[in-house]
Steps between C-alpha positions, in 0.01 A plus 500: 500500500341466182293172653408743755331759290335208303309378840407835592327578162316179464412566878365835380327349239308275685378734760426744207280238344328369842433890538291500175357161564376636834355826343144524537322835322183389549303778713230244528696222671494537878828302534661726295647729800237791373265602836233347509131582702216279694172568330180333686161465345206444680213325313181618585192337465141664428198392785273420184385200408663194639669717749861280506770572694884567402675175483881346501647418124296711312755596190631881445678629193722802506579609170742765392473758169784295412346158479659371824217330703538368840299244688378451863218317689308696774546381881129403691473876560462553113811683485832486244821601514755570219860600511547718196738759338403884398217479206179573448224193537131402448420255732201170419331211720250302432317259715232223476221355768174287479261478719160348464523413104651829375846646468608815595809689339709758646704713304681805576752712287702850618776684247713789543664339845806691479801382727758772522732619770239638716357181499435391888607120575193249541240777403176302441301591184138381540375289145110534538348170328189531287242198461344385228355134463584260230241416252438170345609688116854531417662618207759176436667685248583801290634513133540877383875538379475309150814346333698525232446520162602140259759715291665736747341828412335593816231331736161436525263573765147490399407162660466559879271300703403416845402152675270547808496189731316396795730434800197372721274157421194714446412609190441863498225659268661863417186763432595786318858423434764774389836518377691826660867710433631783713587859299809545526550197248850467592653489837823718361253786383481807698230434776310858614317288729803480744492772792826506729558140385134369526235462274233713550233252473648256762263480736217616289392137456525477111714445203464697195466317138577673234361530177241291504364151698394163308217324642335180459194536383408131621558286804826296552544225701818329589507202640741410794852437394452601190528803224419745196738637309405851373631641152545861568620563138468255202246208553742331234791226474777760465734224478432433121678901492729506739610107618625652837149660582207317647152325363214721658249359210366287780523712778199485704435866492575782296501908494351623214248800463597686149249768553720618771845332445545488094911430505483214242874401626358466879106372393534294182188326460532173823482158377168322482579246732442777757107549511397881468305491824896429669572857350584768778347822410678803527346857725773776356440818706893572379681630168679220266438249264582208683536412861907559535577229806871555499689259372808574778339594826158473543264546818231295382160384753198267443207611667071451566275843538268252707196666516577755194515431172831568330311789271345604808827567719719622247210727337495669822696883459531445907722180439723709304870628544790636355872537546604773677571786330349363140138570619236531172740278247320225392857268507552521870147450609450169738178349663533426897483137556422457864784260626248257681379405127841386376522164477874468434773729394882514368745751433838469261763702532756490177820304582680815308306752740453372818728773661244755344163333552249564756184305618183610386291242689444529837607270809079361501561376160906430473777557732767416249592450123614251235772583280485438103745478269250561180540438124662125570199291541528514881174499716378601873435176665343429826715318759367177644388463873776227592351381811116547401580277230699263643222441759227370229482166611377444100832651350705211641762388219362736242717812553791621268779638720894647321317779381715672210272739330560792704755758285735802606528420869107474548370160569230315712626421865325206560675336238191330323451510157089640523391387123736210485291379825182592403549273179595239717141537666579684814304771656694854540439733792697834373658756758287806578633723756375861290861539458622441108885506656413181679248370273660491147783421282619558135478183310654443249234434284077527473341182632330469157774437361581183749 
């Protein structure tokens, strides 16, 4: 009797524990046994310029408040279908075609799809696609968050730069060159220019900088393949400070106009290996003292005012615009960059506030973000084109593959190690799809300091 009440308890055990083995609370898990709905989407290309079709295996992303994303490739009727739980979503595609020398990117981005109860099975949200073309200037990479300090006390983040880099084998002359940051500074701030979920210069064909724009007073040419790194704060080896920073006392370009910007901390006076004619000059039509790029979540643009001059354009009272609501302060004024003069754009989102960001650039300019873990030395860097550069017949046994610099999750899908390669004499082609979720990673450290 008593070996009889012994199997029935350890039998009552084991289903007890197979019950909590089997327990799945995850909402967000269709196998889960919680209901679950079809949700279509329908891409939808413009009739603009190159005119393309939908096509089969073009990738969609499904992403939940909660961070859940889910994947699917559209059938040859441009269409995806996802089997997902209760939530809200924003939906993203992006897709890429060339035709007679030139590449044309679609990208396409939709929040606030809620799926509740009411929701109908297989109802078919239409994604409309927006085109832009790629350019030959990229920005390779983006260094904004700082590090930390040599004794522990806090961090340091007045050394940010940027590298430009020409993904073509041109070289491009750039004619009144600028250097561009959205107001709001930070995604997490509270954004006035969002009306029922969509900002109210969407499709008003421009992106406003704040503050103030840098310009070039000079011509720059970059050759094919190649780069110039831009010191956006201290032309100086910060390293000699700070042994975790960076050296920007050779950087090939600097910021610095101390009539207008006279932050010592930000401007100090640039090294004099950096020729004063290489200085970007500063138009301030803002209020500050320096030119506050944020450090955690920037929306940051390079652009050309073609025909204007950069005085000229951002002179002009008509280019002008404020934030909604803050109309007449001098901090939330912004100059209307038309979106066909951007050259290239990125936006960050801080790893710590990605649930509370929102974009600030538009689909034209950037269908997605980067995410940045700042104050640890990490840096924004652009992912490599696997297959573009694995087709250069000249980059035969000269690329670096086991990548390992990518940090936090974030890392370069084609697997080669860009600096390590380009060392080795090979020729880079980085992706540019317009969308910073596909087109960057957090690396675990600035390429200057490779």
């Amino acid at each position: 009797m008593i070996m009889k009440k012994y199997v029935y308890l350890v039998l009552g055990l084991l289903l007890f524990c197979y019950s909590c083995s089997d327990n799945n609370d995850n909402p967000e898990d269709p196998d889960n046994g919680y209901k679950t709905y079809s949700v279509a989407i329908q891409l939808s290309y413009p009739a603009e310029e190159g005119g393309f079709d939908a096509n089969e295996g073009v990738k969609v992303k499904l992403s939940s408040t909660t961070g859940t994303v889910y994947d699917a490739t559209t059938n040859a009727k441009g269409k995806a279908t996802f089997t997902v739980p209760v939530g809200i979503y924003e939906v993203s595609a992006s897709d890429k075609k060339a035709l007679d020398g030139y590449s044309y990117i679609y990208n396409g981005i939709k929040s606030n799809v809620v799926v509740n109860e009411t929701w109908v099975n297989g109802e078919t949200i239409e994604l409309p696609l927006i085109l832009s073309k790629s350019g030959q200037i990229v920005i390779k990479e983006l260094y904004v968050g700082g590090c930390p300090k040599n004794d522990g006390s806090g961090n340091y983040q007045f050394d940010k730069y940027v590298i430009l880099y020409n993904n073509s084998e041109t070289p491009a002359t750039l004619e009144n060159l600028c250097l561009g940051m959205v107001n709001p500074y930070n995604a997490n701030s509270s954004i006035n220019d969002y009306v029922n979920g969509v900002l109210s210069y969407a499709d008003q064909n421009f992106i406003p900088a704040g503050c103030a724009i840098w310009y070039l007073p000079t011509d720059l040419t970059i050759e094919g393949g190649k780069q110039v790194t831009i010191a956006m704060n201290g032309a100086v080896n910060h390293t000699l400070t700070y042994s975790k920073s960076v050296d920007l006392s050779h950087a090939d370009y600097c910021t610095y106009d101390i009539e207008d910007f006279n932050q010592i901390l930000y401007y100090p006076a640039p090294s004099e290996a950096i020729p004063s004619s290489h200085y970007f000059t500063a138009y301030k039509y803002g209020a500050g003292t320096a030119w506050a790029l944020s450090n955690s979540s920037p929306a940051f643009f390079v652009f050309t005012t073609h025909d204007q001059t950069p005085v000229e354009f951002a002179s002009n009272v008509e280019n002008q615009n404020y934030i909604p609501g803050r109309e007449g302060n001098l901090t939330y004024i912004r100059t209307k960059v038309p979106t066909n003069w951007i050259l290239d754009a990125v936006e960050v989102f801080a790893q710590e506030n990605v649930a509370k960001s929102q974009k600030r650039l538009t689909p034209t300019v950037d269908a997605g973000y980067t995410v940045l873990t700042n104050a640890q030395g990490y840096t924004s860097y652009r992912n490599v084109d696997k297959e573009a550069t694995e087709a250069l017949a000249a980059n035969d046994k000269k690329l670096v593959y086991s990548y390992s610099k990518g940090t936090e999750g974030s890392t370069d899908p084609s697997g080669i190690d860009a600096e390590a390669s380009i060392k080795n004499g090979a020729r880079i082609i980085y992706q540019d799809t317009n969308n910073s979720s596909n087109d960057f990673h957090q690396r675990s450290q600035a390429s200057l300091r490779d």
